[in-house]
TORDRENFI-430944 format. One record per residue (C-alpha): x, y, z. Coordinates in steps of 0.2 Angstrom, whole numbers, always signed. Each point is the difference from the previous one (the first is absolute). Example, Ala and Ser with C-alpha at 12.3 -4.5 7.8 and 13.67 -1.06 7.14 Angstrom:
<kolnus>
((+62 -22 +39))
((+6 +17 -3))
</kolnus>
This chain:
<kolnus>
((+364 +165 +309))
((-4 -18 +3))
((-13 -4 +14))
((-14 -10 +5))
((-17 +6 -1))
((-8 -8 +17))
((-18 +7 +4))
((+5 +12 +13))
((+14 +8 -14))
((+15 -1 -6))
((+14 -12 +9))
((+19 -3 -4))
((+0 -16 -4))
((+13 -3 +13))
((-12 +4 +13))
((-11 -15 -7))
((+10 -13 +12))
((-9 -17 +1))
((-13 -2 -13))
((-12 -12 -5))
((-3 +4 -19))
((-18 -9 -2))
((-15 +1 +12))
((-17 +4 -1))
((-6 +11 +13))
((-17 +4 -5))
((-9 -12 -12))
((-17 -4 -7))
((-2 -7 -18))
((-13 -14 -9))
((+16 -11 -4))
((-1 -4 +19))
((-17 +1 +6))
((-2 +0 +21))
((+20 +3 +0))
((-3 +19 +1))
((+8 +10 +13))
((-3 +18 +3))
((+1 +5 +18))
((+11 +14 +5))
((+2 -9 +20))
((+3 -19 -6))
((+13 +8 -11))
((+9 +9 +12))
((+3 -13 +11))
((+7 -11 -15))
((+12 +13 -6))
((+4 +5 +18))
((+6 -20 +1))
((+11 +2 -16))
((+7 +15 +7))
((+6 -10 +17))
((+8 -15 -11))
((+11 +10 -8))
((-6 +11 -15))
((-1 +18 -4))
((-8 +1 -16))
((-14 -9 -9))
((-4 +3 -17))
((-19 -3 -3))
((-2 -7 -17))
((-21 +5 +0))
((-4 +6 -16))
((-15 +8 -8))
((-16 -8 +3))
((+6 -11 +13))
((-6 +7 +16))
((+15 +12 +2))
((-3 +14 +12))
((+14 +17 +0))
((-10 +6 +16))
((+2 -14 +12))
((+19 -4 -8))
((+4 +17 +7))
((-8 -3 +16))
((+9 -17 +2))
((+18 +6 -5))
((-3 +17 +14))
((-7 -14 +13))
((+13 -12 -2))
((+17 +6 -5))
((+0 -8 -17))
((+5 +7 -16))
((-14 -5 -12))
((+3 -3 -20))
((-16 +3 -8))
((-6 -7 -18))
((-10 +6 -14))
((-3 -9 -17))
((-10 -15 -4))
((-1 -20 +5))
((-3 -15 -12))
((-16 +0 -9))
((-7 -15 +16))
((-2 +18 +9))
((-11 +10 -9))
((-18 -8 -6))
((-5 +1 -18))
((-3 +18 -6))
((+8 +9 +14))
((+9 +15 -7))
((+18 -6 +1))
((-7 -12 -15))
((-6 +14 -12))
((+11 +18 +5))
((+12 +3 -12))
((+20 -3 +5))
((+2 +20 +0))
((-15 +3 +11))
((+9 -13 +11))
((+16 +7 +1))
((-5 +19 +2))
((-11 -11 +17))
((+19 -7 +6))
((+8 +15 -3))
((-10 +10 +12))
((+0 -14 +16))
((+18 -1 -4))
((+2 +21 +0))
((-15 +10 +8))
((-8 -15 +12))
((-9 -17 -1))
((-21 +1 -2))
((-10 -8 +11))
((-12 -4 -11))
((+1 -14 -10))
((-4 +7 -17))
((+9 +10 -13))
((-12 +17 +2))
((+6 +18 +2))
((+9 +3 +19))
((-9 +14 +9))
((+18 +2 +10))
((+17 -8 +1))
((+0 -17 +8))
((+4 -4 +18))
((+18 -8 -5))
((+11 -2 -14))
((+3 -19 -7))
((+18 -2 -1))
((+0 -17 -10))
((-10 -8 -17))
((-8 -16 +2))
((-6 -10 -14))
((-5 -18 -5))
((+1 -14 -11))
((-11 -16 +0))
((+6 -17 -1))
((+9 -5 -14))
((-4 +16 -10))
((-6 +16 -1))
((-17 +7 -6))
((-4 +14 -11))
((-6 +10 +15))
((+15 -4 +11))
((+12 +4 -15))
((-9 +17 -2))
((+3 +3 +19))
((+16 -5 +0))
((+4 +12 -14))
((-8 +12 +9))
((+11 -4 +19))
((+15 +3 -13))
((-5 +17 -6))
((-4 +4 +17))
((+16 -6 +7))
((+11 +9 -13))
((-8 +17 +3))
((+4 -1 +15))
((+15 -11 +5))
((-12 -11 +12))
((+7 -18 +4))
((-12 -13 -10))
((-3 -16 +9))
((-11 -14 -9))
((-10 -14 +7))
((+7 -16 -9))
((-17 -14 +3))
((+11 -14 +5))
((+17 +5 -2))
((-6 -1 -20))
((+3 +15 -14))
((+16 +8 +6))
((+11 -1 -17))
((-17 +6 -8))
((-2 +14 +12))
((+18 +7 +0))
((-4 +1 -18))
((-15 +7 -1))
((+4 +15 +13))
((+18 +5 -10))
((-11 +1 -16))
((-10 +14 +9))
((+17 +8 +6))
((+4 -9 +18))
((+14 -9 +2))
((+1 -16 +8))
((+11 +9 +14))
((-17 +9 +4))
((-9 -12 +3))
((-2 -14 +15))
((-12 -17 -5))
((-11 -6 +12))
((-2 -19 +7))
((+12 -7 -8))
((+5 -14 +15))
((-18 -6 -7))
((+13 -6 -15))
((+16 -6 +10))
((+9 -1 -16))
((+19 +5 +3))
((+4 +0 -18))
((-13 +11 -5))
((+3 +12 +14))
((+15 +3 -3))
((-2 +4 -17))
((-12 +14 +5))
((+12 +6 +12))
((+13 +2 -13))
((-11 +10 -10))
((-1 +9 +14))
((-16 -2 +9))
((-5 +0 +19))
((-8 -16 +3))
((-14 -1 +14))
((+1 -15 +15))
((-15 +3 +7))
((-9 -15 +3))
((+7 -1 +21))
((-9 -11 +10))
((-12 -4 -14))
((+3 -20 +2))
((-14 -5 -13))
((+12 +7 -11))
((+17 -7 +6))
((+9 +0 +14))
((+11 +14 +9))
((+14 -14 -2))
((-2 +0 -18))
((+0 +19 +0))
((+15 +2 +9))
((+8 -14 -10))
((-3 +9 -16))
((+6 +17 +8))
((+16 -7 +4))
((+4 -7 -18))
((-3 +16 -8))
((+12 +9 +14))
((+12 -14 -6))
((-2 +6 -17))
((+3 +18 +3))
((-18 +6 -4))
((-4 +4 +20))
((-1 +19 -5))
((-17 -6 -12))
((-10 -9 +14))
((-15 +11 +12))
((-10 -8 +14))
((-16 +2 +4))
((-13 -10 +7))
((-16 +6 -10))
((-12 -6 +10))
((-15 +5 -7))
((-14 -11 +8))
((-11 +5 +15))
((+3 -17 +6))
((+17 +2 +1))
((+1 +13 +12))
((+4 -1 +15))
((-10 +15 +5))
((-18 -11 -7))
((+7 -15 +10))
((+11 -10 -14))
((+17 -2 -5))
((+12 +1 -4))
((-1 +18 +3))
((+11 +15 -10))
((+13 +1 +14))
((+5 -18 -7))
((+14 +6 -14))
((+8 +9 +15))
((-3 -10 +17))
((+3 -18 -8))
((+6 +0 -20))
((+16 +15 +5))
((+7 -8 +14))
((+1 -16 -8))
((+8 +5 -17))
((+13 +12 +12))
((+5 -20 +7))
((+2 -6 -19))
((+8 +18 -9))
((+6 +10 +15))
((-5 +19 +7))
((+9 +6 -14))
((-9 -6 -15))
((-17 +0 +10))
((+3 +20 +0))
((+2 +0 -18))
((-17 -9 -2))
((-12 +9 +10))
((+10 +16 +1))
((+12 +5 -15))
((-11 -7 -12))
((-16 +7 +2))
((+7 +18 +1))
((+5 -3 -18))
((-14 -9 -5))
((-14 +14 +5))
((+11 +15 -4))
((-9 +13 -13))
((+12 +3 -14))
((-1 +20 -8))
((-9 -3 -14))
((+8 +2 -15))
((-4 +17 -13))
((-17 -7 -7))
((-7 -2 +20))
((-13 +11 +8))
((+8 +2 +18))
((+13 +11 +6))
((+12 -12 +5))
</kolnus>
């Protein structure tokens, strides 16, 4: 039976509604030093404002050694309503500092550490030790990372290892793409390992406004990510919306999820900055419902996500029950 795995159990993912597929709601990593956000109150009151411009569902895309925290993501779904999609697996080699033990495990030691966030509950610990008990919450999506341009020997060994994982136990994968770069790569990569590009959702790739290349990912089969909302250093939400509306017009509306990913302290409203997580939903939503209608909007935020973060029964050679 297909569900979604959100931190407080298991969901149809009909009941997901609204959702806003990439966020950061707990956060602390040297990639981005004095960016870190790890209060449970400041968080409640930002998630609180998704909730009230329109969304039911954010999936938190916090992987291991990022500042994740199962704990306070319960208590932040029971306080406001939300469903909440949590992430194990592994970032870009920028995230973790030389000799951290994601450089040096090897990929079965990795996967048998994603196996059990995804099945018995996420540590809350950020090391790979023994668990004195099961973990707070299930994760109920892989993350993963590739670097600009290419891919290391570390993030290819993780990668490998979010794959095995991901296999075992029909979990979604999604993939940070640095720059909208590596998405043919990665595709290939992960369907050497066993997950097919139907599996899978790639991250950031508006960084890459590349029509073209979209929608051959798409026709491979691939969810691709438009999360960069509000995030004007990149692009504008005009240019966002412009993009959106050719790949409706080319049929591949059913390969596109929005998020907002905002992963920076000082883009919180909560700290006092902008332009805030309820920004997908209170500004970027309304305004592609006046250029693509109610109708295909649903599809978007709703529809699409529900397939997109679905667990698949794992096939003979998995670990979990189905």
């Amino acid at each position: 039976m297909r569900a979604v795995q959100t931190v407080l159990g298991p969901v149809a993912p009909a009941e997901l509604g609204p959702t806003d597929a990439h966020e950061h709601l707990f956060l602390r990593t040297p990639a981005l030093p004095g960016e870190a956000f790890t209060e449970l109150e400041p968080m409640v009151a930002e998630a609180s404002a998704v909730r009230a411009a329109g969304a039911r569902t954010v999936a938190d895309l916090t992987p291991i050694g990022c500042g994740r925290d199962p704990r306070r993501l319960r208590q932040l779904a029971q306080r406001t309503g939300l469903h909440v999609i949590a992430a194990t697996g592994f970032h870009r080699d920028a995230h973790y500092p030389a000799g951290h033990w994601v450089h040096t495990e090897p990929e079965e030691v990795l996967a048998e550490l994603l196996v059990a966030d995804l099945l018995d509950g996420m540590d809350e610990r950020d090391w790979h030790g023994p668990r004195p008990r099961p973990g707070p919450a299930r994760a109920g999506v892989v993350k993963l990372g590739a670097s600009y341009q290419t891919l290391t020997a570390s993030e290819r060994r993780r990668l490998a290892a979010g794959a095995l994982a991901a296999v075992r136990t029909g979990a979604p994968v999604v993939v940070h793409c640095e720059l909208g770069t590596m998405g043919p790569e990665l595709l290939d990569l992960l369907a050497e390992h066993g997950v097919p590009p139907d599996r899978v959702a790639l991250a950031h790739l508006d960084h890459n406004p590349d029509p073209g290349l979209h929608a051959e990912l798409a026709e491979r089969g691939a969810f691709l990510m438009y999360d960069g909302a509000g995030k004007v250093k990149y692009h504008p939400d005009s240019l966002l919306i412009e993009l959106i509306v050719r790949m409706a017009e080319g049929g591949r509306a059913g390969s596109l999820l929005l998020g907002g990913d905002v992963a920076r302290r000082g883009n919180l409203r909560a700290y006092g900055g902008g332009p805030g997580m309820a920004h997908l939903f209170a500004v970027l939503v309304p305004r592609l419902r006046k250029a693509l209608g109610a109708e295909l909007v649903e599809r978007l935020v709703v529809a699409n996500p529900a397939r997109a973060f679905a667990f698949e029964p794992p096939g003979p050679a998995g670990t979990a029950d189905g």
